[in-house]
DRENZASE-66451 format. One record per residue: residue in one letter; x, y, z of N, C-alpha, C, CB in turn. Coordinates in steps of 0.1 Angstrom, whole numbers, plus 5000, padded with zeros to 4 digits. Glycine has a CB too. Layout:
BEGIN
AXYZXYZXYZXYZ...
//
This chain:
BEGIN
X500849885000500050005000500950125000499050005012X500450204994501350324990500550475000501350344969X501950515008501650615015502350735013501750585027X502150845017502350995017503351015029500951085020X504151115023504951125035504351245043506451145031X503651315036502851415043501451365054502351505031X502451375068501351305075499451355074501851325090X499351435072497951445069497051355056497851585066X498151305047497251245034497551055039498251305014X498551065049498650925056497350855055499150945071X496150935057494850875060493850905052494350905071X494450925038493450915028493250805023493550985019X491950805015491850625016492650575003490150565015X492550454998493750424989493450284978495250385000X493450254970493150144967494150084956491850164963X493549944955495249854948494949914931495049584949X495949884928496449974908497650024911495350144900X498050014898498850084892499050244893498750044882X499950284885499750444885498750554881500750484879X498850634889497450714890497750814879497050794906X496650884874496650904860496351084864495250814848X495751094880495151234884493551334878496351314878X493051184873492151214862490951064866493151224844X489851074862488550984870488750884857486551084873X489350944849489150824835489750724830489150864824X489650604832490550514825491650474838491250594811X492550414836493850364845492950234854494550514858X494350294866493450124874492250174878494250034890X492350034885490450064889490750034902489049954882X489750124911490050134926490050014930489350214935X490250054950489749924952489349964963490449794951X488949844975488249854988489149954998487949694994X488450105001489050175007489750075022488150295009X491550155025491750075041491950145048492749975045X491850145060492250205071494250255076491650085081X494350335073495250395079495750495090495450415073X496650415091497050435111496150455118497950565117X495950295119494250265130494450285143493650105132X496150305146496350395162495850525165497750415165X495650615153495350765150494050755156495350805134X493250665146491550715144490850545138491450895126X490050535145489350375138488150435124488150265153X488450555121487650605113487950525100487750755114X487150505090487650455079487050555065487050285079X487550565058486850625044486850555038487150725037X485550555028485650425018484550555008484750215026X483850505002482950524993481750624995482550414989X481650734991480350854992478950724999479750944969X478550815013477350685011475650705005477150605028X475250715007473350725002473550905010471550555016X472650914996472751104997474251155003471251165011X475251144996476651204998476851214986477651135006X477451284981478351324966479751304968478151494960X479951174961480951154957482251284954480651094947X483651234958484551324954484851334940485551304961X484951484933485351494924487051604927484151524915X487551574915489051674913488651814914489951664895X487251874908487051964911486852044924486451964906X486651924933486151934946487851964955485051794950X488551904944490151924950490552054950491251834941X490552144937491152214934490152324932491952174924X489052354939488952454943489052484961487852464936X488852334967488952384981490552404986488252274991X491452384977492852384974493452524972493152304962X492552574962492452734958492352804971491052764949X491052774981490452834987491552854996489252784989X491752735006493152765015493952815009493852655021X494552784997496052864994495953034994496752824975X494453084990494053194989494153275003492853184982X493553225007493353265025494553285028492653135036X495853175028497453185035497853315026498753015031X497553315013497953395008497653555010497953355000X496153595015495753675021495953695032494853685021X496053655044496653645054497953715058496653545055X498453645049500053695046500353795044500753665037X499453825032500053995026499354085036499554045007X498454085041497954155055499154155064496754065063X499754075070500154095079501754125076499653985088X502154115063503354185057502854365057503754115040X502454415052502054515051501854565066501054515043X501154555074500954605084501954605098500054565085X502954515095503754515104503454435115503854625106X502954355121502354255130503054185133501454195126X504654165130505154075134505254005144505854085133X504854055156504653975168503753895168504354045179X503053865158501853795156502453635149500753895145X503453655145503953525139504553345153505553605130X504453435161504953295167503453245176506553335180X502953345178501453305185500653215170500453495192X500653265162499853205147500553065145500053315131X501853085143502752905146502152785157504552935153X501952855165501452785180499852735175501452925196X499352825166498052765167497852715154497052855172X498852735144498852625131498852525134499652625122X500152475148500552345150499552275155501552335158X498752335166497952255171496552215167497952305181X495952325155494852275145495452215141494152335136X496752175131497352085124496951925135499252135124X497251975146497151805151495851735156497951785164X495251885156493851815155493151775147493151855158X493351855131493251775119493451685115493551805112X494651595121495151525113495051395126496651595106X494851395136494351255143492851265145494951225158X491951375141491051375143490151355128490951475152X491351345120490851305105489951405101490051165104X489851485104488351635101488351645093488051775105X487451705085487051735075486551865081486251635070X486551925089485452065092486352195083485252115113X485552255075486352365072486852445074486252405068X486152515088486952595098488152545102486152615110X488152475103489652395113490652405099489352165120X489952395088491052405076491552535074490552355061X490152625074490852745071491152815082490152825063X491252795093491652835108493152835101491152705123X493752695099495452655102495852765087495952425101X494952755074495752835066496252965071495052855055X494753025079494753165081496253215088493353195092X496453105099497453115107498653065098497253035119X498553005090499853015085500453125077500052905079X498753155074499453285062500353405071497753395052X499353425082500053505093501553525097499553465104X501353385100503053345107503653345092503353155118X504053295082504753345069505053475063504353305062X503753555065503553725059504153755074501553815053X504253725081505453835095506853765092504953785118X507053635089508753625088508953675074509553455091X508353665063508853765051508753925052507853735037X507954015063507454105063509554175072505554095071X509754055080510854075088512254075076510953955102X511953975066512853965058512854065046512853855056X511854155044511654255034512154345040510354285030X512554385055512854505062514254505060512454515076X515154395059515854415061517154425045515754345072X517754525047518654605032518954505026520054695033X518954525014519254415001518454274998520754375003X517254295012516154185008514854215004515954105018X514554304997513454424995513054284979514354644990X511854244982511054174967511754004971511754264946X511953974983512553824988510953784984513253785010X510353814995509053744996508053754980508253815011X508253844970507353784958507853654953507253874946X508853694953510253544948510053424954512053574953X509953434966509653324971508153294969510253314984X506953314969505753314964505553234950505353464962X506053344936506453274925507153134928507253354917X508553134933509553024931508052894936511353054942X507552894950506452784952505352764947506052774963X504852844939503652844927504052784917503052994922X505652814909506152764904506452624900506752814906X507152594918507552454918506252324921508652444929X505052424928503652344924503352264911502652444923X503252414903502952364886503652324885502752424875X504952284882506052154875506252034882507552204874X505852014893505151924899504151824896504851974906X503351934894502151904889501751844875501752004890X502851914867503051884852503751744852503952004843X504751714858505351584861504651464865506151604870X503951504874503151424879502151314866502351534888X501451454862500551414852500951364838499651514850X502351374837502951334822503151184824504551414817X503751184842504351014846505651044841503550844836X506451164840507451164839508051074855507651314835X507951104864508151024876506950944879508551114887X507650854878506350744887506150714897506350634886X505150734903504950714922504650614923503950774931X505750504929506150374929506150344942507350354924X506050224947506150144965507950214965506149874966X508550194956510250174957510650374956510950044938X509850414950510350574950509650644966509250684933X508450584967507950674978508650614990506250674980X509250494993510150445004511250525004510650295003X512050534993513250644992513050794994513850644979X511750854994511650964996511450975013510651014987X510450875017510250895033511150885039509550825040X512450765037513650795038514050935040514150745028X514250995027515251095026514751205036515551155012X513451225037512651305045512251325059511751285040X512351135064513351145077514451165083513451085080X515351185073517051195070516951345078517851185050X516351405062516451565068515451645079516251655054X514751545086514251595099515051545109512951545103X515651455105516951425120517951495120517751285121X518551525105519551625105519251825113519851615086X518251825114517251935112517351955130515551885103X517051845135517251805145517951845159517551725141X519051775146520651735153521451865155521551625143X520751935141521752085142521352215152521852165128X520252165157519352255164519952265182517552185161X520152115181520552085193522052075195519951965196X522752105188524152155184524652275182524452125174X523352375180523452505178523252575195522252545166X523052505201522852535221524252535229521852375231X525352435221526752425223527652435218527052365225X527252495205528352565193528252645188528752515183X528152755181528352865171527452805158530252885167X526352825156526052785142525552585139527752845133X525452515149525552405153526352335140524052345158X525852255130526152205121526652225108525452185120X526352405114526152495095524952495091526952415080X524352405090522852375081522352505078521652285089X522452595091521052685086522152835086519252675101X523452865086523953005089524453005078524853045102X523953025063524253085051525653035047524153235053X526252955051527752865044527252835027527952665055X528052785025527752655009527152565017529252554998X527352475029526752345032525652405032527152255044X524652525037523652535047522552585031523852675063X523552615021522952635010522152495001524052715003X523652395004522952244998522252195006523752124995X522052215017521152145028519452185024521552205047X519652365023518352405016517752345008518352505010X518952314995518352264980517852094983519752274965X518652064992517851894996516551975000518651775013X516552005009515052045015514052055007514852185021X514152144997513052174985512952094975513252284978X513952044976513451874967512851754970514551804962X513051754986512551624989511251684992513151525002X510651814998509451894993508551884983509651984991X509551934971509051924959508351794953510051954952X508851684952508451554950507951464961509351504945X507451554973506551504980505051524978506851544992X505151664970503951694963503351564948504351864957X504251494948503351404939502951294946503951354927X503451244957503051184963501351254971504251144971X501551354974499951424977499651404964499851614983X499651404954498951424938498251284941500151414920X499051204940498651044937497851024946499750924937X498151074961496951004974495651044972497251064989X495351234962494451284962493851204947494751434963X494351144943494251114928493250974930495951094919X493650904941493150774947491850814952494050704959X492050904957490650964968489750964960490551124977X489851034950488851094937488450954935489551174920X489350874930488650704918488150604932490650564905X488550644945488050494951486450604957489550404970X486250684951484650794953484550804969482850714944X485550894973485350924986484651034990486450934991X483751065001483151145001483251324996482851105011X482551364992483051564986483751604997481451704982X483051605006483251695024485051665022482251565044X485351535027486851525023487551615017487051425016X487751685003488551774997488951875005487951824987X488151905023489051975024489851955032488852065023X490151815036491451725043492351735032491151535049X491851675018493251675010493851815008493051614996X492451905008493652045008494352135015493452115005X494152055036494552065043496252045042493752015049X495851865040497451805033498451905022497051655022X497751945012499152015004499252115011498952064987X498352235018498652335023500452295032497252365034X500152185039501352175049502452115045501052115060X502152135028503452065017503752225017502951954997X503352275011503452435004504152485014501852545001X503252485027503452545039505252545040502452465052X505552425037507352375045508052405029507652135054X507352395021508452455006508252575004508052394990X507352675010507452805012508752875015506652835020X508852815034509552865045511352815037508852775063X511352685029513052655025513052745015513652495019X512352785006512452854995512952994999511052854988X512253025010512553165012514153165018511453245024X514153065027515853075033516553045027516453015044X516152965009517653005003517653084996518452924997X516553184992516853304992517453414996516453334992X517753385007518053485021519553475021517353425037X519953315022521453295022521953365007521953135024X521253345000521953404980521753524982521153354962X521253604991521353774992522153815003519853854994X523153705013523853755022525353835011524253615035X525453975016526654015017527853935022526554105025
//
């Protein structure tokens, strides 16, 4: 069974086939929705039931729209106005809707657009801090584009099958993706007894390749959200759902935002 490394799509439902096409037509044919991480939630999704409307893609990519729109409003609010103090209180309460979304399996929309709102917040205050400061003036459109960017080519990949989302690719990515949370980790807790702990994150060349891992194992984590959402659609999971799956990419976007911008930041150090 093929999983997401993005713990929120962990529990979308999934069915046996081949590669997903991102599209309701043709390819494999679903199968009997299963349960994932039955320690989480004994909740199960399976199939729209009597008077429920089935999920469609449409139902993806507009409630997909809707959060990205909101973070993105959010943001530029709270860049503009200066609010920075507002960014670590809005983190605190992304995290914790995050965890209630995601063992509580919700579907409620508020709770979705609650965590965008807050994220847009806490992002438009650390770009709003990084626009202040000389020779970083237009960081944050760049970084905007550069993740809209790396969406669509993602996206385009995805749907060509230029990469295939395989048992053997998505093991190597969770891999690599645990790699760079331990490394992530390790330098944090290294940085309490040393100067800069690791390098990773104080603008070196290493802290610059460490970035570009970051945004790649990011980047192609988003097809793995493609394919989980792509399953949801063909095994006809309920509409309501779409906006768990667009909870999930939010908190893809959300972490290829924040690397995008810091290696921007290091390529504009003096």
């Amino acid at each position: 069974m093929r999983t997401s490394s993005n713990p929120a799509f962990r529990n979308l439902p999934t069915g046996q086939g081949g590669y997903a096409t991102f599209d309701r037509q043709g390819g494999a044919t679903g199968g009997a929705a299963a349960y994932a991480d039955a320690q989480a939630s004994q909740v199960e999704y399976g199939r729209a039931g009597v008077g429920e409307r089935p999920l469609t893609m449409d139902d993806v990519v507009t409630k997909t729209a809707i959060t990205g729109g909101v973070a993105l409003a959010t943001g530029v609010l709270t860049a503009l106005s200066g609010m920075y103090w507002l960014v670590l209180p809005a983190f605190i309460v992304g995290f914790v809707v995050s965890l209630i979304v995601i063992f509580k399996q919700s579907t409620n929309p508020g709770l979705v657009l609650t965590y965008s709102a807050a994220m847009g917040v806490a992002l438009g205050g650390i770009t709003g801090v990084f626009e202040s400061i000389p020779n970083f003036e237009g960081i944050g459109f760049q970084a905007v584009v550069g993740t809209a960017g790396v969406f669509v080519g993602m996206l385009v990949v995805y749907k060509t099958g230029a990469v295939r989302v395989t048992p053997r690719f998505t093991k190597w990515l969770i891999g690599a993706m645990f790699g760079v949370v331990i490394l992530m980790v390790v330098n944090l807790v290294a940085s309490f007894f040393t100067t800069g702990g690791l390098g990773l994150r104080d603008g070196s060349p290493l802290a610059i390749l460490f970035s570009i891992v970051c945004i790649g194992v990011a980047s192609f984590s988003l097809l793995l959200d493609f394919d989980m959402a792509d399953r949801a659609v063909r095994d006809g999971a309920p509409a309501r759902f779409s906006w768990y799956i667009a909870f999930g990419l939010m908190t893809t976007l959300v972490w290829l935002y924040i690397e995008i911008l810091r290696l921007l930041s290091y390529l504009r150090q003096e």
